[in-house]
N, C-alpha and C positions, 0 to 999 in steps of 0.2 A: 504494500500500500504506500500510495507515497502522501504527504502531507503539504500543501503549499501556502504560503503563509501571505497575507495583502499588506502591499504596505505601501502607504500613498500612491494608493489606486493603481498598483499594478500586484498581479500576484507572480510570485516567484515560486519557484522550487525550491523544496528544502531539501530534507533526508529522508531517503526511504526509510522504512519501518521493516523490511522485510530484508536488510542488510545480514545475514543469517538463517536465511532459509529454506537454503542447498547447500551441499556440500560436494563440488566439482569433483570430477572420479579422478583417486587417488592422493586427495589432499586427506588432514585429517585435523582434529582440534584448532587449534592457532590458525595455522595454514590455511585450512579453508574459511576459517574469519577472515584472515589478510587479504584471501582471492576476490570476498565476496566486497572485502570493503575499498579496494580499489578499481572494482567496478563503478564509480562513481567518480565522475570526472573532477566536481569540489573536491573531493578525497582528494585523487590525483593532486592537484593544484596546490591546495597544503601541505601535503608531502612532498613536494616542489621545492616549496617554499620553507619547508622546515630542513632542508639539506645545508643551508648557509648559517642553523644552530638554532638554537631557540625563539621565543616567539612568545608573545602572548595572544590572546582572542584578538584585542583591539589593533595590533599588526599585523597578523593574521586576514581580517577581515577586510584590512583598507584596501581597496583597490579593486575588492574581489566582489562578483555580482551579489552576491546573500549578504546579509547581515549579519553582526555578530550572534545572535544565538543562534542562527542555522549553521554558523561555523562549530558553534558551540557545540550543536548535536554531533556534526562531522565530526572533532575530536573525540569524542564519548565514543560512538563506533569505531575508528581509530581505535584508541584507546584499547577498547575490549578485548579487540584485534590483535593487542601486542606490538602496535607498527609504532605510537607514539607511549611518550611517558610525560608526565607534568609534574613541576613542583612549586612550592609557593615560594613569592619572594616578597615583600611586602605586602601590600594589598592584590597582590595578582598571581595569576597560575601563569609561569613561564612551561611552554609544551616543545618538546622537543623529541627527534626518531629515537625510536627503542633499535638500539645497536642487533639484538637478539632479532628481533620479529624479522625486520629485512633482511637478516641473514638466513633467516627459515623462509623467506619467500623467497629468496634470490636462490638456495640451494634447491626448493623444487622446481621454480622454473627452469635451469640449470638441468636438471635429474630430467624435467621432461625433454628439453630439447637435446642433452642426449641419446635420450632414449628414441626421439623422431629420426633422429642424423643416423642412427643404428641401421632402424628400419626402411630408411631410404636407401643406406648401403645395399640392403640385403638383398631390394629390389630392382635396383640398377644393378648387381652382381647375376641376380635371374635372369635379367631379359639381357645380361650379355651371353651370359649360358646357351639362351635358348636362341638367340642368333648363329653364337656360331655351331648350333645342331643342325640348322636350318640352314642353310648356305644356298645359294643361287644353281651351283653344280645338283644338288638334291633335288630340285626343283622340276615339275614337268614342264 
C-alpha cells in the first residue's frame, strides 16, 4: 500500500507500507529487507547521499522532493533494513550507512552475479559444443 501525503495542494509520494512483503528468491532476513528497501528510488537517493557521512533529516530532506517526515519514514525502513544507523547529537539524530548491511547486500548481489556469469559460461560452452558437432561437412 502506498500512503501519499498533501501538502500545499499537491500530493506526493511517501513510503510504501509494504517495504517487507516478499522476500526475493534466495535472499534471507536482512538481505531481503535491504533488497526490498532499495527498491524505492527516495531510498536510493539517501543512501546516495548518506555515502559523503552523516546526515541529519533536515539535510537529508533539503533538496529532495518529500519532506522531512516522508524522509523520516524512509530512514525507519532503512533502518530496519540494516543499511543505515542513527545517533543523537544534540537535539538531532545524525543517520549514517550501516558498514554491515551494505556489505551483506553488496556480497549477495556479488554471489548473484557470479553465479549468472557461471551460467552464461556454461551456455556459450554448449552451443560451442554443439557447433562444432554440427559442422557444415555433416550437413545434407
Amino acid at each position: 500500500m502506498l500512503w501519499s501525503v498533501v501538502a500545499h495542494g499537491k500530493s506526493r509520494r511517501t513510503v510504501s507500507q509494504d517495504a517487507h512483503s516478499a522476500s526475493p528468491a534466495g535472499a534471507s532476513g536482512l538481505t531481503a529487507a535491504a533488497l526490498d528497501a532499495v527498491g524505492d528510488r527516495t531510498r536510493r537517493a539517501i543512501l546516495g547521499r548518506l555515502v559523503g557521512g552523516p546526515l541529519s533529516v533536515a539535510e537529508l530532506a533539503d533538496g529532495m522532493a518529500v519532506g522531512r517526515p516522508a524522509v523520516s519514514q524512509h530512514l525507519k525502513v532503512l533502518k530496519q533494513a540494516g543499511l543505515v544507523t542513527d545517533r543523537a547529537q544534540g537535539t538531532r539524530r545524525l543517520y549514517a550507512l550501516d558498514p554491515r548491511g551494505v556489505e551483506a547486500l553488496a556480497r549477495y548481489t556479488s554471489d548473484l552475479w557470479s553465479a549468472a556469469l557461471a551460467r552464461f559460461g556454461d551456455a556459450v560452452e554448449d552451443l560451442e559444443g554443439a557447433g562444432a558437432a554440427g559442422t557444415r561437412e555433416d550437413r545434407p
